[in-house]
N, C-alpha and C positions, 0 to 999 in steps of 0.2 A: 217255496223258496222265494225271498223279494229279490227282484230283479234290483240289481243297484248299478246298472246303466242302461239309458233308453236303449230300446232295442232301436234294428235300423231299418227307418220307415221305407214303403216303399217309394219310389217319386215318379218312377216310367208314366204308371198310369196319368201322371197328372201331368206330362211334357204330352204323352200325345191328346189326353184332353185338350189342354190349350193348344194344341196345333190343330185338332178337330175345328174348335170353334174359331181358329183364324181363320183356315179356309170356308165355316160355314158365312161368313161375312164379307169377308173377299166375293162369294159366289153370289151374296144377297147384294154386291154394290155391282158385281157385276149383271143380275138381274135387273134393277134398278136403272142401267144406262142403256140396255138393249130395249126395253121394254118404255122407261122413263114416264110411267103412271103412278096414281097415289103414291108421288111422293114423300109426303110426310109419314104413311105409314109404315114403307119402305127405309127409311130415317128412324124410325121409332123404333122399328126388328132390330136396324142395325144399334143403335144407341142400346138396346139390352143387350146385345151380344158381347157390345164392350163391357158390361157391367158382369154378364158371367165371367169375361175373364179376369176382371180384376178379380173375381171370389175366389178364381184357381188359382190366381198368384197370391193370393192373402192364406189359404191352403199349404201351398207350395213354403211359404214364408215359415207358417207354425209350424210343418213335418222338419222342418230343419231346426227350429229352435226344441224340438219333442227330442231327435236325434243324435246321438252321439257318434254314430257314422252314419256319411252320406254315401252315396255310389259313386257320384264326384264333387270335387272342391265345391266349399259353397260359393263363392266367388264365382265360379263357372256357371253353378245354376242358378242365382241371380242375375246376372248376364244374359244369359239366356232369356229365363222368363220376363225380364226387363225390355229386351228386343223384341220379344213374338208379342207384348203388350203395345211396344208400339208401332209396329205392324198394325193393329186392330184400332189401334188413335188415329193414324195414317186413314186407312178405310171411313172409321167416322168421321176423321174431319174432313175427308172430300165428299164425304154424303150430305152434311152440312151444308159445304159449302155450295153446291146444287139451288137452295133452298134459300138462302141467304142473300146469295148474289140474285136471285130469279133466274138463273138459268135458262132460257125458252129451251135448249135441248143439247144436249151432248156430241161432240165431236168425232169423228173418226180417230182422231187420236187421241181421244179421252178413251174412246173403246177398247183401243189397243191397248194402250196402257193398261188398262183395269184388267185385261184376258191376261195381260203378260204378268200381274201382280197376284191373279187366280193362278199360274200356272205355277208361281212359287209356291204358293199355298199349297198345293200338291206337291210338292216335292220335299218340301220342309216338314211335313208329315207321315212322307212315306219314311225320310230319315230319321224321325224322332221315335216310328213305330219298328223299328232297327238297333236302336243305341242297346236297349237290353242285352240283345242275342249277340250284338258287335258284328253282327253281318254289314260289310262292307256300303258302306252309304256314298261312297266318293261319286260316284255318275249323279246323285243328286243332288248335292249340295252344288257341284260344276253346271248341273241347268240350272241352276238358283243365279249363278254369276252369267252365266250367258244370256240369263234372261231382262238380268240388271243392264247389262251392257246393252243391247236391243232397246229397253225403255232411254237408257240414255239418248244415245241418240235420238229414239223418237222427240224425248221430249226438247231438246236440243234444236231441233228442226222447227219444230210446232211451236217456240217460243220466240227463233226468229221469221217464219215463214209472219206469226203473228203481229211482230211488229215491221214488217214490212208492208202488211196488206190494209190491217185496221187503221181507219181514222178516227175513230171513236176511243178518246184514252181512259172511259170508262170501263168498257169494253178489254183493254188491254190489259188493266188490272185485273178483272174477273177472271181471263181465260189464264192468266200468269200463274195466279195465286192459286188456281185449280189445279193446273199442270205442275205447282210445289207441293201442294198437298200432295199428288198421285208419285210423285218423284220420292219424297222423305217417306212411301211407307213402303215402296220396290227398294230403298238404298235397309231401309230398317228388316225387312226382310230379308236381305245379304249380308248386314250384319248378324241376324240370327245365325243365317247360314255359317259362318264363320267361329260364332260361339258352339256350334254344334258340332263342326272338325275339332276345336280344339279340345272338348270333351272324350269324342270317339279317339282323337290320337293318345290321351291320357290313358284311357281305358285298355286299349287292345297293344 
């Protein structure tokens, strides 16, 4: 018999893919600052990591134009895989920027930051490997925002404790521009978080 409409592709597998490989980078940036050796090769894992997930959201792209039903709005999963993308932009462009500025060594509040942005990553995965069964995700996606709100401030502190203490306004812009980098990819991960309720409330 010809089928005369796409059947409907799967897509879970490819939401917790790309959440797998956000947190496997998240974890390599947060290796990267605890340890802060071969940096450039640590830069180089991460920079492919980015580049598997663009494969999965280029993936994720064709399963919906094969499809004539999705499991939700495409608009939702665009959204989605558009945030956990830059999530992963976020992670490499602080790896970068490491490397760029010459960095001599990372911060206690760069640490923190990078652990608080690891911890989303875990949560934003355990919720995405949920969305199928529609087992209840709400306690994770709420550490996703408590975790935002905690980098706030830190980074909030550590922007002014910075321009309080440096005289070097070289200096100021390096440590700024790092703690924006680390800021837009903890805010991009809450907005994932956010597109991932508004999926589950559809759904269930």
């Amino acid at each position: 018999m010809v089928r005369l409409i796409p059947k409907d592709e799967k897509f879970y597998d490819l939401f917790i893919a790309d959440g797998e490989n956000l947190l496997e980078a998240a974890r390599a940036l947060e290796a990267m600052v605890n340890s802060y050796d071969r940096l450039e090769e640590r830069v180089t894992e991460i920079q492919a990591l980015e580049k598997k997930g663009d494969q999965i959201d280029d993936e994720v792209a064709r399963r919906m134009q094969k499809s004539f039903i999705t499991p939700f709005d495409r608009e939702d999963i665009h959204e989605l895989v558009v945030h956990l993308d830059d999530v992963v932009d976020g992670i490499q462009a602080t790896a970068e920027t490491f490397t760029i500025y010459g960095i001599t060594e990372p911060d206690d509040q760069v640490k923190q930051l990078v652990a608080l942005l690891t911890g989303q990553a875990v949560q934003l995965l355990e919720a995405l490997t949920k969305l199928e069964s529609k087992r209840d995700i709400t306690q994770h996606l709420q550490i996703v925002h408590e975790l935002e709100h905690k980098a706030d401030a830190l980074s909030r502190a550590a922007v002014g404790r910075l321009f309080r203490e440096s005289t070097d306004p070289i200096d100021v812009i390096k440590w700024r521009d790092l703690y924006r980098e680390l800021e837009d990819a903890i805010d991009a991960a809450e907005d994932a978080a956010e597109a991932i309720e508004r999926m589950y409330h559809k759904a269930v």
